[in-house]
C-alpha positions as CSV (number, residue, x, y, z in Angstrom):
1,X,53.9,-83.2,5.5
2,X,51.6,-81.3,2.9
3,X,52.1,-78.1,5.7
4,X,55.9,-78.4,5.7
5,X,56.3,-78.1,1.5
6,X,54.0,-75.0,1.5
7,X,56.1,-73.5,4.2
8,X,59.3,-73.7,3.0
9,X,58.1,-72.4,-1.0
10,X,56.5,-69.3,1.2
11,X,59.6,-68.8,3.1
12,X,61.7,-69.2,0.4
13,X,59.6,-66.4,-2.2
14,X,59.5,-64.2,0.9
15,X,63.4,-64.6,0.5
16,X,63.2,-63.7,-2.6
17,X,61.2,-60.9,-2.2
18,X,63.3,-59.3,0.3
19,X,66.6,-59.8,-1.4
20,X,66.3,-61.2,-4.6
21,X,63.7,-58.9,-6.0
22,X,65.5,-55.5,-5.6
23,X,68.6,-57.3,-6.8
24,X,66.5,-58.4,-10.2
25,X,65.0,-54.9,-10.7
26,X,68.1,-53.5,-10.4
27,X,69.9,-55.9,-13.2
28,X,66.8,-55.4,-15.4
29,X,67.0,-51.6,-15.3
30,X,70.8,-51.6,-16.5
31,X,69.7,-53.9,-19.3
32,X,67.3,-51.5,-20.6
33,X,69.3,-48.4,-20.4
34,X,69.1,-46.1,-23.5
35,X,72.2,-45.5,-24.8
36,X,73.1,-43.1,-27.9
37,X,74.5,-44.0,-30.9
38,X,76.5,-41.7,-32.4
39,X,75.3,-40.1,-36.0
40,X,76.2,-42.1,-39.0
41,X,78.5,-40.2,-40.5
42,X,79.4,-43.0,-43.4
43,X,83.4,-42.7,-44.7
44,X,83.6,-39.5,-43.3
45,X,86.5,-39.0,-40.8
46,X,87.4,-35.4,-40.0
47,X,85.5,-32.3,-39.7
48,X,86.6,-28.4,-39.6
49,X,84.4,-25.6,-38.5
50,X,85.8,-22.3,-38.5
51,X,85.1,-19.0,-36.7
52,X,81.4,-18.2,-37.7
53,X,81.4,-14.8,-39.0
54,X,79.1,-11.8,-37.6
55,X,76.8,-10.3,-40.0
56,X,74.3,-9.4,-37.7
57,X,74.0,-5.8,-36.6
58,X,73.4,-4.9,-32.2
59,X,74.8,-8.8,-31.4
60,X,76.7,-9.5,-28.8
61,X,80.5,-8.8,-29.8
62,X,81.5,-12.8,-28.5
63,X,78.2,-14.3,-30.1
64,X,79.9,-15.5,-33.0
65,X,82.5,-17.4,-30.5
66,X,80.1,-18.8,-28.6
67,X,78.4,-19.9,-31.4
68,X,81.1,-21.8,-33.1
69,X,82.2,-23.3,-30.5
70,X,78.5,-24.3,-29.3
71,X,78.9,-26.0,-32.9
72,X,82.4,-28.0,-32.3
73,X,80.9,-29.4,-29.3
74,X,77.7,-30.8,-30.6
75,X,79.5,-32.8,-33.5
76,X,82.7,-33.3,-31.3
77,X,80.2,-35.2,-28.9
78,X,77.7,-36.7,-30.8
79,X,79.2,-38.3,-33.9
80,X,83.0,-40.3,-34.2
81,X,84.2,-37.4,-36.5
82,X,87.9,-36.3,-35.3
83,X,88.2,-32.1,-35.3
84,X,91.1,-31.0,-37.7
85,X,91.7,-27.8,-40.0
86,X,94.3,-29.5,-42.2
87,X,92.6,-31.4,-44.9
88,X,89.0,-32.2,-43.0
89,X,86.6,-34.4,-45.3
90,X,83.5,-32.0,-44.3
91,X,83.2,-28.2,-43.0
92,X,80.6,-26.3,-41.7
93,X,80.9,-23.1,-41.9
94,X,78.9,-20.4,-40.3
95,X,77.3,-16.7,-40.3
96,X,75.6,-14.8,-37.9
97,X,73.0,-13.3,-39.6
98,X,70.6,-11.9,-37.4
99,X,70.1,-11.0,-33.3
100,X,67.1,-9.5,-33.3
101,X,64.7,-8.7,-30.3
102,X,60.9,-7.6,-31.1
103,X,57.7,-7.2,-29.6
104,X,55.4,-9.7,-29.8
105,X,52.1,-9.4,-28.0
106,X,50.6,-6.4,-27.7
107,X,48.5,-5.3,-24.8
108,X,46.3,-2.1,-23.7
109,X,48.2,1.2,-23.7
110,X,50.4,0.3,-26.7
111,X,52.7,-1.8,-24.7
112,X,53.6,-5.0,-25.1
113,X,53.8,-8.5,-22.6
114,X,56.2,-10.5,-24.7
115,X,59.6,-9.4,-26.1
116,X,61.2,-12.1,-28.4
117,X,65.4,-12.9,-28.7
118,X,65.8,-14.6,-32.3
119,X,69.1,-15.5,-33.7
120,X,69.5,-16.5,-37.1
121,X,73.0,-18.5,-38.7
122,X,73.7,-19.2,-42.1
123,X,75.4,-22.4,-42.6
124,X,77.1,-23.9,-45.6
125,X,78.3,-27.4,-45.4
126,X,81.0,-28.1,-47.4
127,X,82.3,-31.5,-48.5
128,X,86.2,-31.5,-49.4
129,X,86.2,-35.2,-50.2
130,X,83.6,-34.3,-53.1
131,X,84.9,-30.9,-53.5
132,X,81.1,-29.5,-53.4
133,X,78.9,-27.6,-51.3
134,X,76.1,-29.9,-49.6
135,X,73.9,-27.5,-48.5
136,X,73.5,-23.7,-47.2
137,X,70.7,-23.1,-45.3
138,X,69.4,-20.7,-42.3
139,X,68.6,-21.5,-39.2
140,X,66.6,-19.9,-36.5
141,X,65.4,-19.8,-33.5
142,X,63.6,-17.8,-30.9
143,X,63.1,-17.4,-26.9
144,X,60.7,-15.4,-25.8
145,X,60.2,-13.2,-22.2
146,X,58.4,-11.0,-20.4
147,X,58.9,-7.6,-21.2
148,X,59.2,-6.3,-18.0
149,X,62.4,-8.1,-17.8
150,X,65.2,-6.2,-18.8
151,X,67.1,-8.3,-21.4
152,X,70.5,-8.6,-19.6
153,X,68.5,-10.8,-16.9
154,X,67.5,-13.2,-19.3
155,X,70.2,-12.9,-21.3
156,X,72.4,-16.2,-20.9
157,X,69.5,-18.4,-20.5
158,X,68.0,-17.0,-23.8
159,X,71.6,-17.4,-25.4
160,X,71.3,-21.0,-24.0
161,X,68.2,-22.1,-25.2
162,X,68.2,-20.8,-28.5
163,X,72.0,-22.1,-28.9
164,X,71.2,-25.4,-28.1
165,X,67.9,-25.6,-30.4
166,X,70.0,-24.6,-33.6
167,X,73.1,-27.2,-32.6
168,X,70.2,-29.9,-32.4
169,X,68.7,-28.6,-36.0
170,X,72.1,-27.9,-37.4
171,X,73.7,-31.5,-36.9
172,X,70.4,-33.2,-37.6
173,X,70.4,-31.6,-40.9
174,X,74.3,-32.3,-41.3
175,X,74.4,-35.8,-39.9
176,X,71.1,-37.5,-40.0
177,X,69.4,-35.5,-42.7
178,X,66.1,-34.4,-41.5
């Protein structure tokens, strides 16, 4: 009789193993998924971000575009702020203020190994409800790449990363204050 109980518990966890456990895992992995919050933006409702002006001399003509609407996206996506240009309780407005590509590390026969993309924007947040300006500050960012590559090759991805790195900087500083 003793035989019989120990059977049927080590049948019955090998059941589990094979189906059950997989089953569990699974459940348990949805439970812990991360999910983002969006940014506390308090009272606040709307938001407006117009063209970004272009201040920076040698950019790329649709930089500016590309910027802005870089911008829209981030907030549009991360926070519960509706878009709107008539009466919008913040604004973030924007300048180009430097494209700049430099040499960075020199090497033997006065040439250089590393060329470096930086962009720079001015921002100014602006809140109407208040009727004051938050905060202007620059932000910047750089990629660098070999100079043997001709800058048109990296171009987008350069574009990319940099664009992405002041979206991150610009809505933490708008939205979560760091």
């Amino acid at each position: 009789m003793t035989i019989r109980i120990f059977i049927i518990p080590c049948k019955a966890f090998s059941f589990l193993q094979i189906l059950g456990l997989p089953v569990l895992l699974i459940l348990l992995i949805n439970a812990c998924s991360i999910k983002m919050n969006p940014a506390d933006t308090g009272d606040l409702k709307t938001y407006y971000i117009p063209q970004f002006t272009n201040n920076a001399p040698n950019t790329l003509p649709n930089l500016p575009i590309q910027l802005t609407e870089a911008l829209k996206d981030k907030v549009r996506l991360q926070s519960t702020l509706k878009y709107t240009d008539e009466n919008p309780d913040i604004e973030l407005r924007g300048t180009l203020v430097d494209f700049r590509i430099t040499s960075e590390a020199p090497r033997v026969g006065e040439t250089t190994a590393i060329n470096r993309l930086t962009i720079t924007l001015a921002i100014e947040y602006f809140n109407n409800r208040t009727q004051k300006e938050v905060w202007k500050r620059n932000f910047s960012f750089f990629y660098n790449y070999d100079s043997n590559q001709d800058f048109s090759t990296v171009q987008e991805t350069a574009i990319r990363t940099i664009s992405n790195q002041l979206m991150e900087d610009i809505f933490n500083a708008a939205f979560s204050d760091w």
